[in-house]
C-alpha positions as a Markdown table, in Angstrom:
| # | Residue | x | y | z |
|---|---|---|---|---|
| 1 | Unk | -20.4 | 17.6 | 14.0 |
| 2 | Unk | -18.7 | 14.2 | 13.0 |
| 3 | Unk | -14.9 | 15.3 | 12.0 |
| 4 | Unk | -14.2 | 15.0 | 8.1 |
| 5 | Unk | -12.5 | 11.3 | 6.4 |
| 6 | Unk | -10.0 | 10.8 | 4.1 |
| 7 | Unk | -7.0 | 13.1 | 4.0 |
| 8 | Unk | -7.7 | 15.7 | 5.4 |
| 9 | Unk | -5.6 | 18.4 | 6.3 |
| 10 | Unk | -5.4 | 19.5 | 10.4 |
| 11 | Unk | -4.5 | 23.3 | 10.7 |
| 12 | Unk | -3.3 | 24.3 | 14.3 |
| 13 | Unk | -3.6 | 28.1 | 15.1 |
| 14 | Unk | 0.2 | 29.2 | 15.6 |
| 15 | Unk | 0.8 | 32.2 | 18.7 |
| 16 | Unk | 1.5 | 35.4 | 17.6 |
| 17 | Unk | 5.6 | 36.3 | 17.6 |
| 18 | Unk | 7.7 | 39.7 | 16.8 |
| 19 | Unk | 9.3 | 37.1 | 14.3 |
| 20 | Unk | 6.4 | 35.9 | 12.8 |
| 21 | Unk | 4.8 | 39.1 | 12.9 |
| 22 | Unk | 7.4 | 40.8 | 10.7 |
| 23 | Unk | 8.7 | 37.7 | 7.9 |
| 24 | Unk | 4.7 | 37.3 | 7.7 |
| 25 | Unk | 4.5 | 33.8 | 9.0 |
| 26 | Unk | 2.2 | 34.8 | 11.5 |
| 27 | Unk | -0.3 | 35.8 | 8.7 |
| 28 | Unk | -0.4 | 33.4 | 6.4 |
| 29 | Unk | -0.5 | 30.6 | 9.5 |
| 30 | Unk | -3.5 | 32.4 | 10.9 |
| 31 | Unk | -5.2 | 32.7 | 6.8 |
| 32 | Unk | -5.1 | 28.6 | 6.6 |
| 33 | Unk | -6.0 | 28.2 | 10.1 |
| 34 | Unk | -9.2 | 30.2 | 9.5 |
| 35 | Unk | -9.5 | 28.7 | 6.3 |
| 36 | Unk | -9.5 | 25.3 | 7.6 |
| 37 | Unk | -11.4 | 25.8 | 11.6 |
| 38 | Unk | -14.4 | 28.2 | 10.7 |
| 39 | Unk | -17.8 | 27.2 | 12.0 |
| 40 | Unk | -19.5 | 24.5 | 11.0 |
| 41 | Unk | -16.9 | 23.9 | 7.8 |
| 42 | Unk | -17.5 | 19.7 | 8.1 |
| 43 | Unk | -21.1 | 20.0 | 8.0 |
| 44 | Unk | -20.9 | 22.9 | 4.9 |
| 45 | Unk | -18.3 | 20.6 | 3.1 |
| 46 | Unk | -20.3 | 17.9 | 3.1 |
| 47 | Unk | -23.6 | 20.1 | 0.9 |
| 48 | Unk | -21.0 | 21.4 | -0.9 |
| 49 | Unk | -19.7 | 17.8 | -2.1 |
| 50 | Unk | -23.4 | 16.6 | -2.1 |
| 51 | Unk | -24.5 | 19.4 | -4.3 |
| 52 | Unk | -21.5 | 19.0 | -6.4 |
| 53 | Unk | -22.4 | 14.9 | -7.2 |
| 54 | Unk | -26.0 | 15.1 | -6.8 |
| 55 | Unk | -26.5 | 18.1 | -9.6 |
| 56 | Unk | -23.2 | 17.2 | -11.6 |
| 57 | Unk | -22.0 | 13.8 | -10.7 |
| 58 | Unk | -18.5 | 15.2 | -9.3 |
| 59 | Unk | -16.5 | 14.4 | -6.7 |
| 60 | Unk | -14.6 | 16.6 | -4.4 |
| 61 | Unk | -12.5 | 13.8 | -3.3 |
| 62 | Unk | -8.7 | 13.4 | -5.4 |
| 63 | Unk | -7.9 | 10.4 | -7.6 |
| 64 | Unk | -11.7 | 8.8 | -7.1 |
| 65 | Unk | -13.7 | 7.2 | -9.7 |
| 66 | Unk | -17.3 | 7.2 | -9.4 |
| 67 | Unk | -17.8 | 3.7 | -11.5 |
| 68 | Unk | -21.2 | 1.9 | -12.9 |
| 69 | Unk | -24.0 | 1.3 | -10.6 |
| 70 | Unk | -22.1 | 3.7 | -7.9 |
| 71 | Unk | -19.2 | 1.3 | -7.3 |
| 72 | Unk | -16.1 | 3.5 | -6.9 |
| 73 | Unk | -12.1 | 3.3 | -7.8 |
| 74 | Unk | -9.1 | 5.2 | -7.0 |
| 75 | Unk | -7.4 | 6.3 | -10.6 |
| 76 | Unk | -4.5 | 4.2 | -10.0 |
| 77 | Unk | -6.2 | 1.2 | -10.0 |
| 78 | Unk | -8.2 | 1.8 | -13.1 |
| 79 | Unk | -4.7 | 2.9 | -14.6 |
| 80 | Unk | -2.9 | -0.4 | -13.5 |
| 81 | Unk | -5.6 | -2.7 | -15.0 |
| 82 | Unk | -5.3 | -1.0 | -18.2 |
| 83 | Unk | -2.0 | -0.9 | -18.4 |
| 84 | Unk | -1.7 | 3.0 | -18.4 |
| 85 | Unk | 0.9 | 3.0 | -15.7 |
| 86 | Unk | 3.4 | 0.1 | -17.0 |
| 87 | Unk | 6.6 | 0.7 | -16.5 |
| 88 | Unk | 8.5 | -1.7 | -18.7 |
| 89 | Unk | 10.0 | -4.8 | -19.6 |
| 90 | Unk | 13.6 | -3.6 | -18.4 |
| 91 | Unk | 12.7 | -2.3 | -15.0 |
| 92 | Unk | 10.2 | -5.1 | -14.0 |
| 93 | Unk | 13.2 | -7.7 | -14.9 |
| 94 | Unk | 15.5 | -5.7 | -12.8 |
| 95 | Unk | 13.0 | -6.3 | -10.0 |
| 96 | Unk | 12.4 | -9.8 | -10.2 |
| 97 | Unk | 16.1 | -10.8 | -10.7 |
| 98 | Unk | 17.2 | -9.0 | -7.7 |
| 99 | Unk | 13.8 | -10.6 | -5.9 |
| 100 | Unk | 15.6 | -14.2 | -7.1 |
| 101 | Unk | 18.9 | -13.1 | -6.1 |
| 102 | Unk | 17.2 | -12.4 | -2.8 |
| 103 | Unk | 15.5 | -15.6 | -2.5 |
| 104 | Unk | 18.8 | -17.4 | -3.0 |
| 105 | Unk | 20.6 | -15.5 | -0.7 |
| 106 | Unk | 17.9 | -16.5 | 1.9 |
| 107 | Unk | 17.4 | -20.2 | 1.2 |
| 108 | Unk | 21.1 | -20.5 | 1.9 |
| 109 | Unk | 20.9 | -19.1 | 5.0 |
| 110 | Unk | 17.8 | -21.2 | 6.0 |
| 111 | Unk | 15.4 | -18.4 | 5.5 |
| 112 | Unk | 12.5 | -17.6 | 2.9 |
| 113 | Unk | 11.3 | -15.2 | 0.3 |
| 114 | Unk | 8.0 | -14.5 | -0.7 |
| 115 | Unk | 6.4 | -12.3 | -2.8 |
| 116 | Unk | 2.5 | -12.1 | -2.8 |
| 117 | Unk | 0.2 | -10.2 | -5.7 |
| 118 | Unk | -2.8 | -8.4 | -3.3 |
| 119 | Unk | -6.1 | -8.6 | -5.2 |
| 120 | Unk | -7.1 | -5.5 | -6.9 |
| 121 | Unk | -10.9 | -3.5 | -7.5 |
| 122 | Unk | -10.2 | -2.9 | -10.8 |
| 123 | Unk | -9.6 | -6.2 | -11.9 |
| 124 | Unk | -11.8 | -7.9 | -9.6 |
| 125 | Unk | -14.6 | -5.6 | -10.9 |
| 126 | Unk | -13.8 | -4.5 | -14.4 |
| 127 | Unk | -17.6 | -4.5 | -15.5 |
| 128 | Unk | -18.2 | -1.0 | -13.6 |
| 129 | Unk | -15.1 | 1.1 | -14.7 |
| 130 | Unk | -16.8 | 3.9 | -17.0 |
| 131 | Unk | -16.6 | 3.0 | -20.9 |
| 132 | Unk | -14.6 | 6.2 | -21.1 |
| 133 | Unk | -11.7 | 4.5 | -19.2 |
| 134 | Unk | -11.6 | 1.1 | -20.2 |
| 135 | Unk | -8.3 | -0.5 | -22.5 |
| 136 | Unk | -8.2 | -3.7 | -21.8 |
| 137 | Unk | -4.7 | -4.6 | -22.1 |
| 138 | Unk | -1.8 | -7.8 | -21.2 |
| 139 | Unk | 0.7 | -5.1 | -21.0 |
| 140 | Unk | 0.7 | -4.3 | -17.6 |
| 141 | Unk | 2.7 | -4.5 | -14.7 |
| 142 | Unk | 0.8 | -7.4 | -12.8 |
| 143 | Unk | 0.9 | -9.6 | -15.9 |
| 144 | Unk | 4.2 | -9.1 | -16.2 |
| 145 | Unk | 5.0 | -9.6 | -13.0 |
| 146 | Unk | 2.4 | -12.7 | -12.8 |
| 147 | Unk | 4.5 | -14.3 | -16.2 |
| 148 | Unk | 8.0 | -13.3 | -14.5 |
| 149 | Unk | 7.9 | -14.4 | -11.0 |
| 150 | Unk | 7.1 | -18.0 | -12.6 |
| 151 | Unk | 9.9 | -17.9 | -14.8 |
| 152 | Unk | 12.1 | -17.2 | -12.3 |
| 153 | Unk | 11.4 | -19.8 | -9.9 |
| 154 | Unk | 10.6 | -16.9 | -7.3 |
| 155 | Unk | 7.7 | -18.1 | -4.5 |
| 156 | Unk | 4.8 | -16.3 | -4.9 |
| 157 | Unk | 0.7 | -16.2 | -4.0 |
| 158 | Unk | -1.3 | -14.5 | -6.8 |
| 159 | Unk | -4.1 | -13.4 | -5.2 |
| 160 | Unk | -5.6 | -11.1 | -7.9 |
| 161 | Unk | -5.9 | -14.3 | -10.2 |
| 162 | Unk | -7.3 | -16.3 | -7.4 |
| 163 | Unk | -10.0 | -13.9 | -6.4 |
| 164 | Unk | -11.0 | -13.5 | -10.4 |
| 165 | Unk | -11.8 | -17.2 | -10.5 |
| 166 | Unk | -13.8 | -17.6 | -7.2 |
| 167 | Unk | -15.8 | -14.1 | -8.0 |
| 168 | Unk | -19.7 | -15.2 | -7.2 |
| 169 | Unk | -18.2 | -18.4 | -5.7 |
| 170 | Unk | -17.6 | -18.1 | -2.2 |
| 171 | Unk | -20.7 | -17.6 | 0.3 |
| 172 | Unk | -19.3 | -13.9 | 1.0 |
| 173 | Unk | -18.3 | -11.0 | -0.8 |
| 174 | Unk | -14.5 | -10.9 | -1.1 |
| 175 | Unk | -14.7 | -7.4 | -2.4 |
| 176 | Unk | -16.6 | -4.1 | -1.3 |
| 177 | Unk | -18.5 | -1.7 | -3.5 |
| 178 | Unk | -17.2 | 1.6 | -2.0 |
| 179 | Unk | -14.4 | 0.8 | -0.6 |
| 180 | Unk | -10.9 | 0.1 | -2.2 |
| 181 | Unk | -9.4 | -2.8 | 0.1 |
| 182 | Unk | -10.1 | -6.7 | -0.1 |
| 183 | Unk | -13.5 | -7.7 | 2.3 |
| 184 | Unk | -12.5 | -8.3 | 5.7 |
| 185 | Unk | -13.7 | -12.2 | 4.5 |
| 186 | Unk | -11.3 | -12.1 | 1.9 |
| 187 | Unk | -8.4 | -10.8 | 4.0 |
| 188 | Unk | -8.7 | -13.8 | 6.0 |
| 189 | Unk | -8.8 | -15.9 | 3.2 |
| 190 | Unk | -5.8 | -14.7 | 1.8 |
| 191 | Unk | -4.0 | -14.6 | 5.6 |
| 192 | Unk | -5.1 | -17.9 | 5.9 |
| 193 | Unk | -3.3 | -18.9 | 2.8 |
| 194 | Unk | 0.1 | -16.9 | 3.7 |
| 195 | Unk | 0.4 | -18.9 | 6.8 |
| 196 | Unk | -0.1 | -22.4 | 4.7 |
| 197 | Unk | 2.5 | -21.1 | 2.2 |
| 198 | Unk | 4.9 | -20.3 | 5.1 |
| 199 | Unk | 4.3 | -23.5 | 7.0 |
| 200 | Unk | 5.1 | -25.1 | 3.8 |
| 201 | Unk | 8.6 | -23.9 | 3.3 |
| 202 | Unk | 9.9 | -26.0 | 6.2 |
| 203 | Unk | 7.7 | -29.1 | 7.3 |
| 204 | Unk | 8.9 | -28.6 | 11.0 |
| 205 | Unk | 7.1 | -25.9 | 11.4 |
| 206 | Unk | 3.8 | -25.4 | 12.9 |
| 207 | Unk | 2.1 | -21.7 | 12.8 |
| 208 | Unk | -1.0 | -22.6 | 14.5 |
| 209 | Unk | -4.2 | -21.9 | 12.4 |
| 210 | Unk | -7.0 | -19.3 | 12.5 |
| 211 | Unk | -10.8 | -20.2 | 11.9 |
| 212 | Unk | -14.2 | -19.0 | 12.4 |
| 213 | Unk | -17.6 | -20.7 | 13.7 |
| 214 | Unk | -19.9 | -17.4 | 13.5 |
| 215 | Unk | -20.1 | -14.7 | 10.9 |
| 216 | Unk | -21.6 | -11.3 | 10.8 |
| 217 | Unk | -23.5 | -10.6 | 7.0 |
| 218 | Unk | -24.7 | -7.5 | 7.7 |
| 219 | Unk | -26.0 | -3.8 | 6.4 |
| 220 | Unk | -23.7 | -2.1 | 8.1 |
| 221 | Unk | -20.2 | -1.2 | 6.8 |
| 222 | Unk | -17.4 | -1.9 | 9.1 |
| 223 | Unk | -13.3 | -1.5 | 9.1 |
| 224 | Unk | -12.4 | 0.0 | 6.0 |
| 225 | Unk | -14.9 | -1.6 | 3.7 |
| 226 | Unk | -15.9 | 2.1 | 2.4 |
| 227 | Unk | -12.8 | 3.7 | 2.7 |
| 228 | Unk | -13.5 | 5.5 | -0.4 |
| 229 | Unk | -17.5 | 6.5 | 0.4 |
| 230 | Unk | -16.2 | 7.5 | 3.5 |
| 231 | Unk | -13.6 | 9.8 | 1.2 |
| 232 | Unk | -16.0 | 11.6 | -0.2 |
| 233 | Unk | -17.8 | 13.5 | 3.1 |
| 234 | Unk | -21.0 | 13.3 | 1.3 |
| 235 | Unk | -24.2 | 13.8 | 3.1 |
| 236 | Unk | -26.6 | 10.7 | 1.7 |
| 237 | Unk | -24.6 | 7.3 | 1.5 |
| 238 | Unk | -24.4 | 5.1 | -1.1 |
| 239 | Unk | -26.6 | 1.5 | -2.0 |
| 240 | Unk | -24.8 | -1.5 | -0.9 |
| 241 | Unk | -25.3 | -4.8 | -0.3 |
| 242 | Unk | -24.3 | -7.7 | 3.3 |
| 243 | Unk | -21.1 | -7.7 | 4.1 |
| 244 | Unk | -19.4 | -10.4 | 6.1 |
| 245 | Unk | -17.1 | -10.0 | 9.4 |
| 246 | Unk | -16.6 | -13.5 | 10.6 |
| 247 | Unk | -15.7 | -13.7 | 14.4 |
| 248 | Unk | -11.7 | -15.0 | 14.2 |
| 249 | Unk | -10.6 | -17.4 | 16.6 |
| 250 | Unk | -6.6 | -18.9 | 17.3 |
| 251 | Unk | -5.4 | -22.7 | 17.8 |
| 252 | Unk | -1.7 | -21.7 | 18.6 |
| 253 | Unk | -0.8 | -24.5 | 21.1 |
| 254 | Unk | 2.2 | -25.2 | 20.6 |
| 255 | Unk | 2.7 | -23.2 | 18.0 |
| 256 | Unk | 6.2 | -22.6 | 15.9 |
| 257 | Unk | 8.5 | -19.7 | 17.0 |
| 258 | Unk | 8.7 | -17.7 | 13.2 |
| 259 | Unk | 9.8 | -14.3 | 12.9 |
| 260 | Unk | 8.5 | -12.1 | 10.0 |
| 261 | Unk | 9.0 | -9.0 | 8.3 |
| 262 | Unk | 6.4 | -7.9 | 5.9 |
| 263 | Unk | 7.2 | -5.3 | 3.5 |
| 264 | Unk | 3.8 | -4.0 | 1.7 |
| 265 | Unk | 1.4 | -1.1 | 1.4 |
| 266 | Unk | -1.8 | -0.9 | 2.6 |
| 267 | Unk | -3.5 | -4.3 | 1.9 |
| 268 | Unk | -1.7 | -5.7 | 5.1 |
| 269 | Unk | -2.8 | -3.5 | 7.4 |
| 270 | Unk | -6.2 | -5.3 | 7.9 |
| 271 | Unk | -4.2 | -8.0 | 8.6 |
| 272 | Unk | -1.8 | -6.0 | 11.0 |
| 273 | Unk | -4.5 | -4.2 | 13.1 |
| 274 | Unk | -7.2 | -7.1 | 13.7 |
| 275 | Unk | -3.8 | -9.1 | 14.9 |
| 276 | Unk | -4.3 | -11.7 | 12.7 |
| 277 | Unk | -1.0 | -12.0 | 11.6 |
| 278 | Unk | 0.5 | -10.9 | 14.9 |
| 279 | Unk | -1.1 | -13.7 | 16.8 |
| 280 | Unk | -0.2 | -16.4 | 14.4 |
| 281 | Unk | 3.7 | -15.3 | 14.0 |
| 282 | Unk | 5.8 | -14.3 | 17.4 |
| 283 | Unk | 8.0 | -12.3 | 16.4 |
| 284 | Unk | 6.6 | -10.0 | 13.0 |
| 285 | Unk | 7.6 | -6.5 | 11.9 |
| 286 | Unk | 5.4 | -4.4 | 9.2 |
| 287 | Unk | 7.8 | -2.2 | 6.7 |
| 288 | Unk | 4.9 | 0.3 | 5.1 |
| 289 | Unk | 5.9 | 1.0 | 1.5 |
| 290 | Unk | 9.6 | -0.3 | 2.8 |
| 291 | Unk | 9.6 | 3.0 | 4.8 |
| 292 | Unk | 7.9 | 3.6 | 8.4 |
| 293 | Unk | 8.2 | 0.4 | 10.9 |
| 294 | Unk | 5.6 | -0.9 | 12.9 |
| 295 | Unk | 5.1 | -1.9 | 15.6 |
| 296 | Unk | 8.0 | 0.5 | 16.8 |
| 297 | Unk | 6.8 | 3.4 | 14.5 |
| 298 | Unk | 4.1 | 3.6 | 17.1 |
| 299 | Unk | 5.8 | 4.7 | 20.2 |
| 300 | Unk | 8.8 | 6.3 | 18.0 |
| 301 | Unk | 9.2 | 7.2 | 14.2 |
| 302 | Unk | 11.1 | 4.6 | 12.6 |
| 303 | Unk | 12.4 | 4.4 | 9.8 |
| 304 | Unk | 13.5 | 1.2 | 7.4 |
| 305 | Unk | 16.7 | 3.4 | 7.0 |
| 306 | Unk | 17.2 | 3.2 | 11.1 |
| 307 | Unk | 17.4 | -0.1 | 11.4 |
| 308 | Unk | 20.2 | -2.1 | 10.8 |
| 309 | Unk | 20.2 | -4.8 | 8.5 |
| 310 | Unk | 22.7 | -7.0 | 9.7 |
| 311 | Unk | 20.3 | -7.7 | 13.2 |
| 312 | Unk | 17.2 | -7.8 | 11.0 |
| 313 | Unk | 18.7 | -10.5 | 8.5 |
| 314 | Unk | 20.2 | -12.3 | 11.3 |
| 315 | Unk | 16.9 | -12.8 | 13.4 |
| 316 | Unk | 14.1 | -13.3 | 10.5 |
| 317 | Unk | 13.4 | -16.2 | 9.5 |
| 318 | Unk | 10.9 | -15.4 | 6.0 |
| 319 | Unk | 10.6 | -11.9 | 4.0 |
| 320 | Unk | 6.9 | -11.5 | 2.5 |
| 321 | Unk | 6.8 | -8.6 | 0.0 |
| 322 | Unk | 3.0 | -7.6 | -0.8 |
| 323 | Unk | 1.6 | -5.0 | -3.3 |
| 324 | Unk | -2.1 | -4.5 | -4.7 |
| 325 | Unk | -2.3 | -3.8 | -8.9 |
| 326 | Unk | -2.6 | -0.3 | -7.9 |
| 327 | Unk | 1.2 | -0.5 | -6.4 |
| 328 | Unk | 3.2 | -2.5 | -8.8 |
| 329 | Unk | 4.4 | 0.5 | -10.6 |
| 330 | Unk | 6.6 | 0.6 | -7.6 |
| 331 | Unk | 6.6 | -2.6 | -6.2 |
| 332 | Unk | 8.7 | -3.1 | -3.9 |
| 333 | Unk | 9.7 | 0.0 | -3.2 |
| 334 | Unk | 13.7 | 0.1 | -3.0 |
| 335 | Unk | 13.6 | -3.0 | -0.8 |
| 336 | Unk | 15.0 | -5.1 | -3.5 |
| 337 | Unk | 17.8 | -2.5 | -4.5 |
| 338 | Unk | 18.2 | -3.0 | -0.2 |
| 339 | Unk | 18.7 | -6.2 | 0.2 |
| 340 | Unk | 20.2 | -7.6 | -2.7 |
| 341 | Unk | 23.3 | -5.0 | -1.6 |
| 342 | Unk | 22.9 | -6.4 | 1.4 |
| 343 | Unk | 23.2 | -9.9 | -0.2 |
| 344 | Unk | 26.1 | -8.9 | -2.5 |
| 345 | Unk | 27.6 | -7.0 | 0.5 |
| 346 | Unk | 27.9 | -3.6 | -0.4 |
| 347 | Unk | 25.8 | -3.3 | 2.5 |
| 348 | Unk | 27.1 | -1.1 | 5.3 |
| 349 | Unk | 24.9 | 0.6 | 8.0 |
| 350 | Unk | 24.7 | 4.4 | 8.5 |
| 351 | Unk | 23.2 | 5.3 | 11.6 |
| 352 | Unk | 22.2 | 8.8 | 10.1 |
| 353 | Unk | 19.1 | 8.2 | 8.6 |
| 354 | Unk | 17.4 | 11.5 | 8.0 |
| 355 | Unk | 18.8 | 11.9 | 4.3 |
| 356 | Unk | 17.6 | 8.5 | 3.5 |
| 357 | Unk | 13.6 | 9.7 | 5.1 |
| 358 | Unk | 14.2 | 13.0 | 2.6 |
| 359 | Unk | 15.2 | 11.2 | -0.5 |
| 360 | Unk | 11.8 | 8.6 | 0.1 |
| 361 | Unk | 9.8 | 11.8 | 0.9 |
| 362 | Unk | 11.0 | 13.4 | -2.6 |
| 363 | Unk | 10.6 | 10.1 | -3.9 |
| 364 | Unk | 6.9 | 9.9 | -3.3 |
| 365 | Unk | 6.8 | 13.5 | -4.6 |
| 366 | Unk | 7.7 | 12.9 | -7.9 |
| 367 | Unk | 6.0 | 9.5 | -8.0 |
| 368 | Unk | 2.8 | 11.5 | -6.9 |
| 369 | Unk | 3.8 | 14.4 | -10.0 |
| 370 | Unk | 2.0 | 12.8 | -13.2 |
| 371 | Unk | 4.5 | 15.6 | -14.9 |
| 372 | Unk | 7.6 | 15.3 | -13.1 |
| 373 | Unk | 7.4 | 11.3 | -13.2 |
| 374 | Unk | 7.1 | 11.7 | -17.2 |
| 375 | Unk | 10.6 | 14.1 | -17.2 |
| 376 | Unk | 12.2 | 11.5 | -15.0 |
| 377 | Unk | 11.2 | 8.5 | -17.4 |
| 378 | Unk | 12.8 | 10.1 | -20.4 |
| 379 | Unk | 15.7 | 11.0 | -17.9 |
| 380 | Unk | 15.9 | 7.0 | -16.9 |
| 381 | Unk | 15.6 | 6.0 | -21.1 |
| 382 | Unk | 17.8 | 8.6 | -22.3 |
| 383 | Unk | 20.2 | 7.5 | -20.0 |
| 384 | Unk | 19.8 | 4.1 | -20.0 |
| 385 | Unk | 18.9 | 4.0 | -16.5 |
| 386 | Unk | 16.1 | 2.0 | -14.5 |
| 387 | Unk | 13.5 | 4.4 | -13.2 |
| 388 | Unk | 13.8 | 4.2 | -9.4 |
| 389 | Unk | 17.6 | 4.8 | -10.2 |
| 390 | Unk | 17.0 | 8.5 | -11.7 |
| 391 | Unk | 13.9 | 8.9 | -9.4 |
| 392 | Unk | 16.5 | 8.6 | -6.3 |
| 393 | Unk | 19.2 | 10.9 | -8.2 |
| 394 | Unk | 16.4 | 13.5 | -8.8 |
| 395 | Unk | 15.4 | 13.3 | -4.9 |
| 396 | Unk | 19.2 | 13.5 | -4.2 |
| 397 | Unk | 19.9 | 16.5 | -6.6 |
| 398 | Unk | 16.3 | 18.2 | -4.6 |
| 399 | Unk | 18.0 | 17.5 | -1.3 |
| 400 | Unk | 20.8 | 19.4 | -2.3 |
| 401 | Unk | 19.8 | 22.2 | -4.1 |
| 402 | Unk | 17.4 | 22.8 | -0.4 |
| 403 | Unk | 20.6 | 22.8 | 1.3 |
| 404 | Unk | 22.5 | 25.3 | -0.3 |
| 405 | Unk | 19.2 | 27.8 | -0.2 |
């Protein structure tokens, strides 16, 4: 039996101790396990979820939207090209002017910023979002962002605009039906397009260039180009239509030494994983959602609170933040708050990082709380506060209350 997609919860069975035995740890361990490891569960999940859509039209699967003509969503996007999740004036300014502040900081030490909208399904493909959902709106965190970053002189790439105006242009697909990433033909367009940014911030340098003479427009699905099909552990899969993979090749002679450090959430890691960025910059570290480090997270859990700054700022030469529509309600994730200390210096490093992981992993539980988010936003405007300020202060005040139990 093929193992189930999406997230998924792995149960190990725990061995039986006198003190699990007696706090009852040893039964409730052994209840999930069961729960989660009886025979043949993928395969029964799977008609359970296939019943559920094909009698009812539901989905098993959290925060998916089955769309027109079977194209799917994840809420969030839906929510963020409607304008459902906006934020505010007051908090998105706060952003971008520490985002300038940033910039400026960098250009005078002969380094770069850039910030780069990611394209996003809902607004690539409004025409399928169910009637029930759609409010079309300007009020919403990408246009403000969009109007913003121009006013403030702050480089950007707006992807999500650029994609709008070549939709049914270009000879491939640069958006999937059932999945909720950017083609693997548009990722390389819009890789393509960082590097040409970058190159242009210094005319020295040279970055090499990636191109392709073959390309695969096929059937078949590949990378994450159903990520959200995939999701739902259905047992019939959905209609679709050609896909392209084009066959990547490198001219790096002689390429530029540039060291990188993008900060973004998911939309770079097609980018990150087929090497394309990897192979075109020589030195390049990935900060996921301004939290977990790659490459190192791979071979040890690191943390963006591990590392020191001082050494990071001193060896990088640009900064690219990237978020998706779906992600601007906390774009960039605290790495603007970061580094604009840094800049002001009220920076100092503190080698203990494990309160720092906590507060991000309470953090993402009250982002991830439709309730608790809505308590903390009348905290943040009662008390004149931006909202990632009283998000961190509830995290802390979590923390703490866990300590004293």
């Amino acid at each position: 039996m093929k193992a189930l997609k999406g997230d998924i919860k792995q149960v190990h069975y725990q061995p039986i101790s006198q003190k699990g035995w007696f706090s009852g740890e040893y039964a409730k361990h052994t209840d999930e396990y069961l729960t989660h490891n009886f025979g043949f569960r993928p395969n029964l999940v799977r008609l359970d979820n296939q019943l559920a859509y094909s009698m009812f039209r539901e989905t098993r699967a959290k925060n998916v939207v089955i769309g027109k003509e079977q194209y799917l969503y994840e809420t969030n996007y839906i929510d963020a090209y409607t304008g459902r999740d906006f934020v505010g004036d007051s908090l998105l300014s706060e952003r971008v002017g520490r985002m300038k502040l940033i910039q400026d900081s960098m250009n005078a030490m002969g380094k770069h910023l850039l910030v780069v909208l990611a394209a996003g399904k809902a607004s690539f493909y409004p025409e399928y979002i169910p009637d029930e959902l759609m409010h079309t709106t300007d009020t919403t965190n990408y246009h403000y962002y969009k109007r913003k970053l121009k006013e403030a002189g702050v480089q950007h790439i707006d992807f999500n605009e650029w994609f709008i105006q070549h939709k049914g242009k270009m000879p491939y697909p640069l958006y999937p039906k059932t999945g909720i990433h950017w083609s693997e033909y548009g990722m390389l367009i819009a890789a393509d397009s960082i590097i040409s940014r970058v190159e242009e911030f210094n005319p020295e340098w040279d970055l090499g260039e990636l191109y392709w003479n073959e390309v695969d427009y096929v059937d078949e699905r590949r990378q994450v180009d159903d990520d959200i099909e995939l999701a739902l552990n259905l047992i019939e899969r959905f209609p679709n239509f050609k896909m392209a993979y084009p066959k990547v090749q490198y001219n790096l002679e002689e390429k530029d030494s540039i060291s990188v450090i993008m900060i973004s959430d998911s939309f770079f890691w097609r980018m990150f994983s087929n090497k394309v960025m990897p192979n075109v910059f020589t030195d390049g570290q990935f900060w996921y959602y301004n939290y977990a480090t790659y490459p190192k997270h791979f071979k040890e859990k690191t943390t963006v609170q591990q590392l020191n700054l001082f050494e990071e700022i001193e060896n990088v030469d640009v900064i690219i933040m990237m978020a998706t529509e779906g992600n601007l309600k906390m774009f960039p994730w605290g790495s603007d708050e970061m580094l604009a200390e840094f800049f002001r210096g009220n920076y100092t490093f503190d080698a203990n990082a494990e309160r720092e992981r906590k507060i991000r992993e309470w953090s993402d539980k009250i982002l991830a709380d439709e309730n608790w988010l809505k308590v903390v936003q009348q905290q943040a405007n009662e008390m004149n506060m931006s909202l990632d300020t009283m998000i961190r202060r509830n995290a802390i005040y979590m923390i703490d209350v866990q300590s004293k139990k």
